[in-house]
C-alpha atoms as an extended CHARMM CRD file, in Angstrom:
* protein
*
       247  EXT
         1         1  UNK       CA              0.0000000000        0.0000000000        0.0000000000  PROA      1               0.0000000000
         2         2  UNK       CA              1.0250000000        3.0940000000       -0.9050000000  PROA      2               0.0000000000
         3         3  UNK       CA              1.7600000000        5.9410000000        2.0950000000  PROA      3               0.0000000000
         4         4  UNK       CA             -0.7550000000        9.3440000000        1.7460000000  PROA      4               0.0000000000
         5         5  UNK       CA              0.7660000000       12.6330000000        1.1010000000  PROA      5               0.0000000000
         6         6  UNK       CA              1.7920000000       15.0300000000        3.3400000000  PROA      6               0.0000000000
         7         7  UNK       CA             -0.1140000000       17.2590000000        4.9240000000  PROA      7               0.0000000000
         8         8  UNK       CA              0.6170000000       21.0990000000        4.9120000000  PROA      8               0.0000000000
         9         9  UNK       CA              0.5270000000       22.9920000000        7.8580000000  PROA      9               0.0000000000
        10        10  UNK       CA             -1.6070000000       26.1390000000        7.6900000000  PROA      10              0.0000000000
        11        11  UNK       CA             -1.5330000000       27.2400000000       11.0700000000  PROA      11              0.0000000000
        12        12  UNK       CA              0.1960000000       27.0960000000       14.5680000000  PROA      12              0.0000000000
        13        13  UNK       CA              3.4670000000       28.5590000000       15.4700000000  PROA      13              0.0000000000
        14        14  UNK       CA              7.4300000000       27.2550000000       14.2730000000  PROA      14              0.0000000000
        15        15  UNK       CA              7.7960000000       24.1710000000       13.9380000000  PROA      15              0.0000000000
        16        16  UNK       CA              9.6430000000       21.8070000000       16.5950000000  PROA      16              0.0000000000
        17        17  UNK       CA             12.9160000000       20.7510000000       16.0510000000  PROA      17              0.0000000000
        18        18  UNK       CA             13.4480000000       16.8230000000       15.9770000000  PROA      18              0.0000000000
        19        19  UNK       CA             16.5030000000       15.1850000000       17.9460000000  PROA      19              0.0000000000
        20        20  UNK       CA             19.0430000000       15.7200000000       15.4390000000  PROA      20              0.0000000000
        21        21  UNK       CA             19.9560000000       12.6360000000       12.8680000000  PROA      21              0.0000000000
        22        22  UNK       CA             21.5570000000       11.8190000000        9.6420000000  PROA      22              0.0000000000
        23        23  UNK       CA             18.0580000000       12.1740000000        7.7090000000  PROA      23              0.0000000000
        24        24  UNK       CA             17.0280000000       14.8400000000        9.1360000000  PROA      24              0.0000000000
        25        25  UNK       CA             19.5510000000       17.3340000000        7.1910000000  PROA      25              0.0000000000
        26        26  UNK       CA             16.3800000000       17.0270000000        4.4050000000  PROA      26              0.0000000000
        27        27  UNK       CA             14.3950000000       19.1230000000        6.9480000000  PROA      27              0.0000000000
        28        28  UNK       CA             10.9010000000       18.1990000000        8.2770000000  PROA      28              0.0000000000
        29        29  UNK       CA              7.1220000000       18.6150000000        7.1210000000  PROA      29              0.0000000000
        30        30  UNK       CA              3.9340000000       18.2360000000        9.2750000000  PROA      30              0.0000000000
        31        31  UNK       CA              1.9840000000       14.7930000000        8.3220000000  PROA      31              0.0000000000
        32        32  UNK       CA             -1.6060000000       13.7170000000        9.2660000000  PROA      32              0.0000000000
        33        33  UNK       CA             -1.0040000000       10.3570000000       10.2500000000  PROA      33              0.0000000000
        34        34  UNK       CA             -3.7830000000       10.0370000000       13.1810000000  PROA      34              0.0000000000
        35        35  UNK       CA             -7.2310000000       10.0780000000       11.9080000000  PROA      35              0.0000000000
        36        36  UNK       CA             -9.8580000000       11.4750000000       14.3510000000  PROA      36              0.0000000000
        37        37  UNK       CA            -11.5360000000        8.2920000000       14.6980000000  PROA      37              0.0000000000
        38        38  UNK       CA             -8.4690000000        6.3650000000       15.6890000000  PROA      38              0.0000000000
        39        39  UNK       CA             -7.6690000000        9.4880000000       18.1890000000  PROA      39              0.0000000000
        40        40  UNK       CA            -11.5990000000        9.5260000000       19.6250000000  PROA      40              0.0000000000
        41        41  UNK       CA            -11.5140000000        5.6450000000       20.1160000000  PROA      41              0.0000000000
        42        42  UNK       CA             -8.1840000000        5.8150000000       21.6670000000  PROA      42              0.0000000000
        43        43  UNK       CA             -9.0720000000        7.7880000000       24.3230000000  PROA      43              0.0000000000
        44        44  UNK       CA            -12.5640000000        6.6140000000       25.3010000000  PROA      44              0.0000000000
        45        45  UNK       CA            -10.9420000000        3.5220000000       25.6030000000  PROA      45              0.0000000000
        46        46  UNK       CA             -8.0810000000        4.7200000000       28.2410000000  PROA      46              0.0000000000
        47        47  UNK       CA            -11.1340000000        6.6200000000       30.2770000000  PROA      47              0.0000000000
        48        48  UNK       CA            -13.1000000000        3.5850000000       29.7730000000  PROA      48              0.0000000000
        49        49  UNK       CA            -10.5900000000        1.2670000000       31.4090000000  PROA      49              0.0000000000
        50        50  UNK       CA             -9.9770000000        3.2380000000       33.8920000000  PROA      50              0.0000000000
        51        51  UNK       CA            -13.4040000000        3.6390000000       35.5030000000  PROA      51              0.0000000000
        52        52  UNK       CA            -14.2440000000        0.3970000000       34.4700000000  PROA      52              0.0000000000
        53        53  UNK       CA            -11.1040000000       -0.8290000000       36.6340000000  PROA      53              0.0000000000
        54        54  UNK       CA            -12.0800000000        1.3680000000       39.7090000000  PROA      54              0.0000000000
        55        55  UNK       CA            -15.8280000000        0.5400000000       39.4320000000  PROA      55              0.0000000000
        56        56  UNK       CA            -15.2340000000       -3.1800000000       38.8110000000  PROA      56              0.0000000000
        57        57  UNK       CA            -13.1110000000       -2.9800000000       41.7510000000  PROA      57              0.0000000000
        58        58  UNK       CA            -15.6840000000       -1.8960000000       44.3350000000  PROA      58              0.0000000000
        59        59  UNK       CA            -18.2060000000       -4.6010000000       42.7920000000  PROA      59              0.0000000000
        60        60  UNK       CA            -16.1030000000       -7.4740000000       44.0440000000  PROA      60              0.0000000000
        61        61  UNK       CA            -14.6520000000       -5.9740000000       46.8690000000  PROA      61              0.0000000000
        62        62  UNK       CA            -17.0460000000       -3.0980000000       47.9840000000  PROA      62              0.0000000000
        63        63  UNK       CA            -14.6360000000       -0.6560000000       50.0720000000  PROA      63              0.0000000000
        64        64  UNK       CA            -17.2390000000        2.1330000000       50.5060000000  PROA      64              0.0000000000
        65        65  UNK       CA            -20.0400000000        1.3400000000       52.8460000000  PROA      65              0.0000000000
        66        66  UNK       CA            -22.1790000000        4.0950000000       54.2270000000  PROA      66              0.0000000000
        67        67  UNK       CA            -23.9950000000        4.0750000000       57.2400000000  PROA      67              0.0000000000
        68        68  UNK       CA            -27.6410000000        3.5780000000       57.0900000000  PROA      68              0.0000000000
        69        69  UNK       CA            -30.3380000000        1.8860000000       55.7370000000  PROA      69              0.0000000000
        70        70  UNK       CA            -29.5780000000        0.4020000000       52.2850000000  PROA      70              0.0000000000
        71        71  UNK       CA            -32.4090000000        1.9400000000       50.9610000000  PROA      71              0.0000000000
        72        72  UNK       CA            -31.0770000000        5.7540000000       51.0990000000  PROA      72              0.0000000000
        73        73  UNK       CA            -27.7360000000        5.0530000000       49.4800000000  PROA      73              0.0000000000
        74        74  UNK       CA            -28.0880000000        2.3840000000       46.3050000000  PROA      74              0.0000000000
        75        75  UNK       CA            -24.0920000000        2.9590000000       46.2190000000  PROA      75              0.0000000000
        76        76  UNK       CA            -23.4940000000       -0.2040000000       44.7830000000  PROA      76              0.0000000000
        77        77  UNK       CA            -26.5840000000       -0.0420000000       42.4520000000  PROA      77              0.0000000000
        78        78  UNK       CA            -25.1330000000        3.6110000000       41.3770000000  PROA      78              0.0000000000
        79        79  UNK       CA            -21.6930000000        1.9950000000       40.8730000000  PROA      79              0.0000000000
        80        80  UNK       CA            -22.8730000000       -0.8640000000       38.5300000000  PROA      80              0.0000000000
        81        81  UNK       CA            -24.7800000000        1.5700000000       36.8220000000  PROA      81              0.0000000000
        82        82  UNK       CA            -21.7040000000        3.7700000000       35.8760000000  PROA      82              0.0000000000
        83        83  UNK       CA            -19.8020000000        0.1990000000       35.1750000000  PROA      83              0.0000000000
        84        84  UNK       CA            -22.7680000000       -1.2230000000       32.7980000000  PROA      84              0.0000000000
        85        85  UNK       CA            -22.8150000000        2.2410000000       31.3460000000  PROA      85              0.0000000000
        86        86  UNK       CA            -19.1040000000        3.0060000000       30.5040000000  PROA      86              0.0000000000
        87        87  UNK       CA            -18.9660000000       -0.8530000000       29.2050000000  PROA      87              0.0000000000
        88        88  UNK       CA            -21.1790000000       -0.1280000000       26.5700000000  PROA      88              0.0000000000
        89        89  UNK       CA            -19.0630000000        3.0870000000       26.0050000000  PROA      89              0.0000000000
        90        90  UNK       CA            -15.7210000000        0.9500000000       25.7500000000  PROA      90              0.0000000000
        91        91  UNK       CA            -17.8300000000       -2.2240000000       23.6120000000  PROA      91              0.0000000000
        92        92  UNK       CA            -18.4850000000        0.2500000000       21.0970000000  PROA      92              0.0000000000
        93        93  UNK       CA            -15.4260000000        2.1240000000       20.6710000000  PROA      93              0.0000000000
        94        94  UNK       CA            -13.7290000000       -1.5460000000       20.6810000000  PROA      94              0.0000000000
        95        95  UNK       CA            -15.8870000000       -2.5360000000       17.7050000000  PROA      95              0.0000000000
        96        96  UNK       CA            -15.0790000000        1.0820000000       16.2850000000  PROA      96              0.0000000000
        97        97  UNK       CA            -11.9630000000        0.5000000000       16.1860000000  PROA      97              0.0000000000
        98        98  UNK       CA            -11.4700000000       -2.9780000000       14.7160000000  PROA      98              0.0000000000
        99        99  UNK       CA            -13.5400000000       -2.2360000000       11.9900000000  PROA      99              0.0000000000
       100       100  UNK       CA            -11.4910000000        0.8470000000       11.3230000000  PROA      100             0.0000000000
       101       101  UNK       CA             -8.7270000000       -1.6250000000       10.7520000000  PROA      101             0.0000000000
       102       102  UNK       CA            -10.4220000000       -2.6170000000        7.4210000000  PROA      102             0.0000000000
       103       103  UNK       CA            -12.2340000000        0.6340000000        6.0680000000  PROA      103             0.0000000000
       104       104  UNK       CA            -10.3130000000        3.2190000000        7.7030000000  PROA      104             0.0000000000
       105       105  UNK       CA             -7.2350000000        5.7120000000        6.3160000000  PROA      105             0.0000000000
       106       106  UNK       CA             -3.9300000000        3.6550000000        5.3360000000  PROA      106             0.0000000000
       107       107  UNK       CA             -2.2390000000        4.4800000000        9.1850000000  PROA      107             0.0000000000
       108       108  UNK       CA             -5.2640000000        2.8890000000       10.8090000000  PROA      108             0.0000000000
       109       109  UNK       CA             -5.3580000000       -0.1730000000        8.9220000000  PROA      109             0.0000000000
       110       110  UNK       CA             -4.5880000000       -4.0670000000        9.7430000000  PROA      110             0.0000000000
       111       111  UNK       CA             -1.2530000000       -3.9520000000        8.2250000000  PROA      111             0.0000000000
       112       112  UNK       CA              0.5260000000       -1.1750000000       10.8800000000  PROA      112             0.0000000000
       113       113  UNK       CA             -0.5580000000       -4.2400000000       13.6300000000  PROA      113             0.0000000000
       114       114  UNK       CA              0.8690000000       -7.1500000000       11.4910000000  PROA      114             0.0000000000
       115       115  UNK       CA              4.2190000000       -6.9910000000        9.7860000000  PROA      115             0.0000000000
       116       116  UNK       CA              3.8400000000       -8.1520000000        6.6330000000  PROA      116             0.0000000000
       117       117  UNK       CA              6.4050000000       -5.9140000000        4.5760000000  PROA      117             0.0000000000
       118       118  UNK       CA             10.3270000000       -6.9730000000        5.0970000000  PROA      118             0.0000000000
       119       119  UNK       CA             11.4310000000       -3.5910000000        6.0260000000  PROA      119             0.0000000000
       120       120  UNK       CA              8.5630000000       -3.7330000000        9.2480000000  PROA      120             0.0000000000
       121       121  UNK       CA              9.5290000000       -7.6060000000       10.1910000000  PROA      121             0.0000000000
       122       122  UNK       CA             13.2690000000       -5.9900000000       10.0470000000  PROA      122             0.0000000000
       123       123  UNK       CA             12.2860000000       -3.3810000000       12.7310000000  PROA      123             0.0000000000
       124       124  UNK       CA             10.7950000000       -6.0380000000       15.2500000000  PROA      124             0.0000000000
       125       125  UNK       CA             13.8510000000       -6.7260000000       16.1890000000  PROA      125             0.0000000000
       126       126  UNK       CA             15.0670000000       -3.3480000000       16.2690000000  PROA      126             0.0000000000
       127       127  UNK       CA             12.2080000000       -2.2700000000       18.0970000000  PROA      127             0.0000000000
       128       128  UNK       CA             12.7320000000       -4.9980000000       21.1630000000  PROA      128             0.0000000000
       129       129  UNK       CA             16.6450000000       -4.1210000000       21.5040000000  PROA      129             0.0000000000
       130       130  UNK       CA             15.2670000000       -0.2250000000       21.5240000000  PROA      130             0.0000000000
       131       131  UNK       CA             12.7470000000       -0.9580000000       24.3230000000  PROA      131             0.0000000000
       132       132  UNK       CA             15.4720000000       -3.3130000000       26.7580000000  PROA      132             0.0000000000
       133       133  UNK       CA             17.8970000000       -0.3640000000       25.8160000000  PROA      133             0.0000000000
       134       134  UNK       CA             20.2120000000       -2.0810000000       24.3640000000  PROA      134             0.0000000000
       135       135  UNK       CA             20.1390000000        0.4250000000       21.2840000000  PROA      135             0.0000000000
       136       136  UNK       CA             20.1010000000        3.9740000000       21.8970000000  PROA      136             0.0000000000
       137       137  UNK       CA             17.3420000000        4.8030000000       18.7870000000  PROA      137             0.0000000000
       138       138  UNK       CA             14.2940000000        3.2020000000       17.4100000000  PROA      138             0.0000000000
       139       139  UNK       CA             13.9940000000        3.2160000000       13.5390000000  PROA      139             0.0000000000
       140       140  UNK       CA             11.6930000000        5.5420000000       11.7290000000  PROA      140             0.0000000000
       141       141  UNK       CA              8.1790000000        4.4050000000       11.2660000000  PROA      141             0.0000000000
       142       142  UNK       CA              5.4780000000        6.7310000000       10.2260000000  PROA      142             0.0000000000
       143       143  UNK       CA              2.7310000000        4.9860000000       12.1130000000  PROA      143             0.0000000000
       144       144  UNK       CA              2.4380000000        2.0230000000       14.5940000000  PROA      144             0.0000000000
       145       145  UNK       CA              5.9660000000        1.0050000000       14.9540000000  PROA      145             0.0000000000
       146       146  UNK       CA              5.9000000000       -3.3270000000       13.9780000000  PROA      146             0.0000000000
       147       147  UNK       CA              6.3540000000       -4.1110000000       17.6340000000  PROA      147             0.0000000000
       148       148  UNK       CA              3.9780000000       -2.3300000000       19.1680000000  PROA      148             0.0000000000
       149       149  UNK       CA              1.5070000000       -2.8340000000       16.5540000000  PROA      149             0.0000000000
       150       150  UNK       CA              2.0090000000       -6.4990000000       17.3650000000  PROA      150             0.0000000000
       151       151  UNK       CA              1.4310000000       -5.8580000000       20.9070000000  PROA      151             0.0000000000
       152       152  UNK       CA             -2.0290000000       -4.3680000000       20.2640000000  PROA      152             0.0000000000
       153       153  UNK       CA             -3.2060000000       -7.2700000000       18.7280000000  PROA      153             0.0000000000
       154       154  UNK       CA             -2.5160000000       -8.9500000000       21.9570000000  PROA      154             0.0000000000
       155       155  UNK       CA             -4.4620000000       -5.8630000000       23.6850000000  PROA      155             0.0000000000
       156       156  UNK       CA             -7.4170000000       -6.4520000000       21.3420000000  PROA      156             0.0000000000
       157       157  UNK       CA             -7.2270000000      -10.5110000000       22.6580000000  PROA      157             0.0000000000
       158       158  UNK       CA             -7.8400000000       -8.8440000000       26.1210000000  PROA      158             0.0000000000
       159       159  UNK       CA            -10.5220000000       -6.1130000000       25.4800000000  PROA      159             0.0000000000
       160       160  UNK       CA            -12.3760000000       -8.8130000000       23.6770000000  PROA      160             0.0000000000
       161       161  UNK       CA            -12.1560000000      -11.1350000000       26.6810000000  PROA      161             0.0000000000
       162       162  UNK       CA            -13.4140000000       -8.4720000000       29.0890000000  PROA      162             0.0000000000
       163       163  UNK       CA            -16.0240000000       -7.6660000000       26.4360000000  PROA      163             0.0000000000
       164       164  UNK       CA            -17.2320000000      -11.2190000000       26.1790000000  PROA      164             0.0000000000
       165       165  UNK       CA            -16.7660000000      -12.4170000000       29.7450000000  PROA      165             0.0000000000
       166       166  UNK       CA            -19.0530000000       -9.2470000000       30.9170000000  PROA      166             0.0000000000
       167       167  UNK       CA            -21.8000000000       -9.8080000000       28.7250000000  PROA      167             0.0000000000
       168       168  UNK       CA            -21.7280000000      -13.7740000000       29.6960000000  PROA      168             0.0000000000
       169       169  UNK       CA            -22.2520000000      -12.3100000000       33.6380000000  PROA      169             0.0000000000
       170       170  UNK       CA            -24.6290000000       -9.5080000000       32.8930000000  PROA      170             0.0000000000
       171       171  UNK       CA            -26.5800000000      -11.8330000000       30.8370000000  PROA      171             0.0000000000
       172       172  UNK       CA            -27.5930000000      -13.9700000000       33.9220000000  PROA      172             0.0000000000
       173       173  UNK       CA            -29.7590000000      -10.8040000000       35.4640000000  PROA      173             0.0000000000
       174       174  UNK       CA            -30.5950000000       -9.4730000000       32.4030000000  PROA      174             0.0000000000
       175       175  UNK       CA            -33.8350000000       -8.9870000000       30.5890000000  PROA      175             0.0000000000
       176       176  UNK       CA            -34.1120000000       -8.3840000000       27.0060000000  PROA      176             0.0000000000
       177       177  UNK       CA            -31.8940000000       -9.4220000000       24.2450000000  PROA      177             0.0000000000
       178       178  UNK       CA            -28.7910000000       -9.3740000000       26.5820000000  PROA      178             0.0000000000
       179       179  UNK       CA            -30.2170000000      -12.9700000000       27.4450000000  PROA      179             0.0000000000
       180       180  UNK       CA            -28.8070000000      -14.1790000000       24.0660000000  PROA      180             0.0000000000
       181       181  UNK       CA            -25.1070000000      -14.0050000000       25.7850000000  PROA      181             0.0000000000
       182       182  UNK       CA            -26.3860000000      -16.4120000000       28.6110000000  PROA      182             0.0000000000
       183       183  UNK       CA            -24.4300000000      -19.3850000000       26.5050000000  PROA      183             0.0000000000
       184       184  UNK       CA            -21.0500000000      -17.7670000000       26.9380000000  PROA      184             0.0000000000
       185       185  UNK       CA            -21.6410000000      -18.7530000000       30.8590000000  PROA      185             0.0000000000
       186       186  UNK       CA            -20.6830000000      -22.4340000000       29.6780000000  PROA      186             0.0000000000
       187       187  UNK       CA            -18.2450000000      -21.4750000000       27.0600000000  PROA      187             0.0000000000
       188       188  UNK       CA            -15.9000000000      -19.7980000000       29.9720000000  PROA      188             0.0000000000
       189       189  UNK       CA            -16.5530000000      -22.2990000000       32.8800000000  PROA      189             0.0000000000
       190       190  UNK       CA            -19.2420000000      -21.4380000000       34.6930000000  PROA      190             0.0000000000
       191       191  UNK       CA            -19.7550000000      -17.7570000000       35.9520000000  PROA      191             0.0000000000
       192       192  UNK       CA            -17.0840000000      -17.9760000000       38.8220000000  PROA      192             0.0000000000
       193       193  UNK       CA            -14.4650000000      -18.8140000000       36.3950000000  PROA      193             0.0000000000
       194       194  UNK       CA            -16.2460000000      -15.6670000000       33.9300000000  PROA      194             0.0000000000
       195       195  UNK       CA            -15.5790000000      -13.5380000000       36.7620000000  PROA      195             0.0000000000
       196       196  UNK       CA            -12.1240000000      -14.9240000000       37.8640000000  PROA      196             0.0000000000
       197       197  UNK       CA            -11.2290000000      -14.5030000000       33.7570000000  PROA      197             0.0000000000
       198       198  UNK       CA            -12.8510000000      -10.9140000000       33.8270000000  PROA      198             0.0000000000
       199       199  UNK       CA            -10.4880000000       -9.6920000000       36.3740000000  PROA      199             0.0000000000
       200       200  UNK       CA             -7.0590000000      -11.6830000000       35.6460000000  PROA      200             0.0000000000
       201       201  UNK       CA             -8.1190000000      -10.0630000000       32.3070000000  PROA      201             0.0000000000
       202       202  UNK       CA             -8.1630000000       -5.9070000000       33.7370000000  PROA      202             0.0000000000
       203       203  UNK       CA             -5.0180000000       -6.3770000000       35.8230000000  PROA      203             0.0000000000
       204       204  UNK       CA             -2.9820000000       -7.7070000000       32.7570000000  PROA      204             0.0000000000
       205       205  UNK       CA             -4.8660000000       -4.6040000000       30.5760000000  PROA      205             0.0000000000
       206       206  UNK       CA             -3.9750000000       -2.4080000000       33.6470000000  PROA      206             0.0000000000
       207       207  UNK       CA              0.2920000000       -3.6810000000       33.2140000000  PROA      207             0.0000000000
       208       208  UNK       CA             -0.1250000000       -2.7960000000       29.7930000000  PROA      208             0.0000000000
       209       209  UNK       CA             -1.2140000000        0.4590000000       30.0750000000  PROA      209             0.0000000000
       210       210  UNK       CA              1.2710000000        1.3660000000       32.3530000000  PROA      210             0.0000000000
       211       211  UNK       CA              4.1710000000       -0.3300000000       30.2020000000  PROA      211             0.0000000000
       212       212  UNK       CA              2.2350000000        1.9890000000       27.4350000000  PROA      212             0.0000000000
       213       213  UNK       CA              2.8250000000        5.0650000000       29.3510000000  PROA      213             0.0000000000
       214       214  UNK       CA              6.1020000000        4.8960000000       29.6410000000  PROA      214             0.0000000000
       215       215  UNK       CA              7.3570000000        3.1270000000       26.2260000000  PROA      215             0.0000000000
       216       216  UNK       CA              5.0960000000        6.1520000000       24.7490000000  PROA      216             0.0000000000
       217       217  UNK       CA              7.1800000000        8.8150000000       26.7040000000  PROA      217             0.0000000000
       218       218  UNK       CA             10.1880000000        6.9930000000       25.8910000000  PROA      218             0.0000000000
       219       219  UNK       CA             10.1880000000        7.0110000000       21.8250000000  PROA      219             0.0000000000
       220       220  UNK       CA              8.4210000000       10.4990000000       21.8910000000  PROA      220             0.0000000000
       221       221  UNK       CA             11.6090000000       12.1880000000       23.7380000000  PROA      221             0.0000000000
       222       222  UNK       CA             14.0260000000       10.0520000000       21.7500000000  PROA      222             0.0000000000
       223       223  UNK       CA             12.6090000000       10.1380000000       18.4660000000  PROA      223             0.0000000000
       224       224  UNK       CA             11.5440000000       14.0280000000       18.5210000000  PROA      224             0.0000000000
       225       225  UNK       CA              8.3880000000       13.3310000000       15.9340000000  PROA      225             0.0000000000
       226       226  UNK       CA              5.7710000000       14.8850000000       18.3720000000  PROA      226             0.0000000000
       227       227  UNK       CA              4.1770000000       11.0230000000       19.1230000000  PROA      227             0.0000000000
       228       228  UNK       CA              2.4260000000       12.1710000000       22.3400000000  PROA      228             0.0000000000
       229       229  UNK       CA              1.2690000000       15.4000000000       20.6850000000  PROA      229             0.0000000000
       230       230  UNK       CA              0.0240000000       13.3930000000       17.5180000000  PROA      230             0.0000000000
       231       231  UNK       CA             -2.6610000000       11.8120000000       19.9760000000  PROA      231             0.0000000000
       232       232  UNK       CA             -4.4550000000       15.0970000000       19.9200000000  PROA      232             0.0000000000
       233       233  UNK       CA             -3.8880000000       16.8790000000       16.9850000000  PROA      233             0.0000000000
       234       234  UNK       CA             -2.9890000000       13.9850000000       14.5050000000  PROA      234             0.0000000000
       235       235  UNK       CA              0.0710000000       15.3650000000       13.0610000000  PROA      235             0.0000000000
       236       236  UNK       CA              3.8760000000       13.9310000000       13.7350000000  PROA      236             0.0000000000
       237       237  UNK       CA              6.5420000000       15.8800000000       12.2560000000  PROA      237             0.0000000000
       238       238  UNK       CA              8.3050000000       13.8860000000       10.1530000000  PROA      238             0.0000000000
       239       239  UNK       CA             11.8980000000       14.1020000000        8.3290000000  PROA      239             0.0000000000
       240       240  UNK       CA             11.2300000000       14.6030000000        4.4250000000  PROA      240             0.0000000000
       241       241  UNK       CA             12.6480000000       11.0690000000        3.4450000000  PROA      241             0.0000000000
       242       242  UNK       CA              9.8560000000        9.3760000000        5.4050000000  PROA      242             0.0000000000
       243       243  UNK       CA              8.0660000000        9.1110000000        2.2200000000  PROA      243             0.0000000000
       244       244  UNK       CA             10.8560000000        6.3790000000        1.0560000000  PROA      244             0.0000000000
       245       245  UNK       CA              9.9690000000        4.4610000000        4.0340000000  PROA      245             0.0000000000
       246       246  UNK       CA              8.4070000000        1.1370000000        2.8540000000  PROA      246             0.0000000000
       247       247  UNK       CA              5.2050000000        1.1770000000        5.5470000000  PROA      247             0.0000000000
């Protein structure tokens, strides 16, 4: 697949300097690489996992208990309410996004998660030393670098699982057409193992965000390409012989 053009900036102040390297003696140009659906789902989903974390949380292990009759508080009733709310937030952004993967702009697409070109199954390897720091810079890559695009596949695996394992316990209680996800309950166990699934499942989510923190801050102060600021505004700033990259 061919890479888009560039994108020409048309307003905002001078343009940031990248870390200085061989290519970058070509000078730089602002590229659109981010779409705003890809930037919309990627943040509901970090909200979503957040309060679904701290709200799913309190449902097993309820550390707030007011004093009273039960009857003038309905904390835990307003908790699951926020929880079953914000899940259907995070289910749809979810199926948002992986369907973006096949009808969305080229940087969005299946092919940034799996390497199938030989220059991106080349930069696996360079991406791994980069992250145990056993090589001082990444390469260049436009979009999801191989590595972590592999790794998000993985991610998917788990937001999937939570997905699936939810509706199988919601759809015990339910009324309506969530019944339909009642035979998942089998399919995972039984709804103790669901649940024990469900939560193994947001702690290992939970490590990866964390590790996604900090591998994010690492490349963006190493490679200079304005990756964190891309998140927002969609735009990295790019040396000019990123268009000979083969993405």
């Amino acid at each position: 697949m061919t890479p888009p053009p560039a994108a020409t900036a048309t307003k905002g102040g001078a343009r940031p300097q990248p870390s200085p390297r061989a290519h970058d003696v070509e000078g730089i140009e602002r590229v659109y690489v981010w779409d705003l659906l890809v930037r919309s789902t990627h943040w509901l989903i970090m909200v979503s996992v957040f309060i679904l974390a701290i709200t799913g949380v309190f449902i097993g292990k309820p550390y707030l208990i007011p004093s009273g009759p039960p009857g003038e508080h309905f904390v835990m009733a307003t908790v699951k309410v926020v929880h079953f709310y914000t899940a259907i937030i995070f289910t749809l952004a979810v199926a948002s996004r992986i369907a973006w993967m096949f009808v969305g702009s080229y940087y969005a697409r299946w092919h940034q998660f799996v390497p199938v070109g030989k220059r991106r199954r080349g930069d696996v390897l360079k991406m791994f030393k980069f992250y145990s720091l056993l090589s001082k810079e990444p390469p260049m890559n436009v979009g999801h670098n191989p590595l972590a695009g592999m790794t998000y596949l993985l991610v998917f695996a788990l937001y999937l699982t939570l997905i699936l394992t939810g509706f199988a316990m919601y759809s015990v209680s339910a009324t309506g057409y969530m019944q339909m996800w009642e035979f998942l309950v089998p399919l995972f166990g039984g709804l103790q193992t669901a649940r024990w699934i469900h939560h193994i499942a947001m702690w290992f989510l939970l490590g990866f965000v964390a590790h996604h923190i900090w591998s994010a801050m690492l490349v963006s102060r190493v490679e200079g390409m304005g990756l964190i600021d891309s998140l927002f505004s969609g735009y990295k700033f790019l040396p000019k012989s990123w268009r000979n990259r083969d993405d």
